[in-house]
Every structure is written in C-alpha cells, then in structure tokens.
C-alpha positions in Angstrom: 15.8 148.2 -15.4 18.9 148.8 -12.6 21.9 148.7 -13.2 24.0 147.0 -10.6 27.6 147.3 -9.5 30.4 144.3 -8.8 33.4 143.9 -8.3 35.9 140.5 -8.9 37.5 138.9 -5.7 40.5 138.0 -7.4 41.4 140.9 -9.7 39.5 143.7 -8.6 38.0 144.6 -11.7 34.7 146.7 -11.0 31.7 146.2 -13.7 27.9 147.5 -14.0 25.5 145.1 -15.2 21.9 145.9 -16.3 19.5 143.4 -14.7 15.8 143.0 -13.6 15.3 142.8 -10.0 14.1 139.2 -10.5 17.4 138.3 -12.4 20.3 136.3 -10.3 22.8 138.5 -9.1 25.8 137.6 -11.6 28.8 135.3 -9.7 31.6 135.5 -12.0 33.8 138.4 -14.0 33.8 138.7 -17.1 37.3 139.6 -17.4 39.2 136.8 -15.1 36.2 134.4 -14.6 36.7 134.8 -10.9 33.8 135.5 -7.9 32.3 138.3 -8.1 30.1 140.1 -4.9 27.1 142.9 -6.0 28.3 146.6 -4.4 26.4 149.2 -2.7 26.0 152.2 -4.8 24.3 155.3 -4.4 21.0 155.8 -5.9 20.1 158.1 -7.9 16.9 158.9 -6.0 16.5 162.9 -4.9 14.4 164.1 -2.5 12.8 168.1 -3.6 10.8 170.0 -2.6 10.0 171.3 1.0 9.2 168.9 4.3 12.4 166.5 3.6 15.1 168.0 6.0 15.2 168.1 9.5 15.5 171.9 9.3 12.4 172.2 7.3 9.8 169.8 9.5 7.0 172.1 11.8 7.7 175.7 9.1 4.1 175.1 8.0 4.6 175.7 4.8 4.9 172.6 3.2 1.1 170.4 2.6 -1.5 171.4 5.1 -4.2 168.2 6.0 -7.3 168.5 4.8 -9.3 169.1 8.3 -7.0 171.9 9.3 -8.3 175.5 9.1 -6.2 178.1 8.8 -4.9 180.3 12.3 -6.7 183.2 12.8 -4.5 185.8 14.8 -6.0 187.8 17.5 -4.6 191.0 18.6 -6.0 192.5 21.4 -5.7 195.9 21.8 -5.2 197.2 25.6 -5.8 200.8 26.6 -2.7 202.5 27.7 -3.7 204.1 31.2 -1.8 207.4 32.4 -1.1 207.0 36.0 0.5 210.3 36.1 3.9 209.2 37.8 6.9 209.9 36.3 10.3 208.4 37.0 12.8 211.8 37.0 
C-alpha cells in the first residue's frame, strides 16, 4: 500500500497517510481540520544494473537480442614490402 504525502493549507502541517490507490485522496488535516493538497514525493524506485544511463546506452554489454550473433574480428595481415629507399 503507498504511503502518500500532504500538507494543510492553513497551518502547514505536513502528514503521510497510507492509502490504496483506489482510496480518495484525504481533504482535510488532522491537526487543524483545514484543506489539505496530496505532495509530490520522491519514489523510492531505483534503477540497477547496466543499460539505464545515458553514459551506458550502445557499450554492448548490457542484454544482447536473441537473433544477434556475436562479431567476429578480422585481422588481415599485409605483407610489409622493402622498397629499399631510405629517408637519410
């Protein structure tokens, strides 16, 4: 079940309530008896792992797809040719 923040229009007075989602957001404080509005919190919803930061999008190293098959890196290997000149 959240728990949601408010705070009282005429005294201030922040509160958490626990509440299903399909409750009704609470309208009064319990303190004064007078308006309350719901607040914006932070969640406490965390993102781990690798593939959630800019900084780590196209590494590679994060999940592959299925289809994909793994690079295979070609070196090819030129023969170095002796022309003879020298630069002295």
């Amino acid at each position: 079940m959240p728990i949601y923040e408010y705070r009282c229009q005429n005294c201030g007075h922040e509160f958490e309530q626990w509440q299903k989602i399909t409750d009704p957001p609470t309208d009064r404080c319990g303190k004064c008896g007078g308006p309350a509005c719901r607040l914006i919190s932070h969640s406490s919803f965390v993102l781990k792992g690798t593939g959630w930061y800019a900084t780590d999008y196209g590494k590679g190293g994060g999940c592959s797809s299925a289809g994909s098959a793994p690079k295979k890196e070609s070196v090819s290997e030129t023969p170095k040719s002796d022309t003879g000149s020298s630069d002295s």
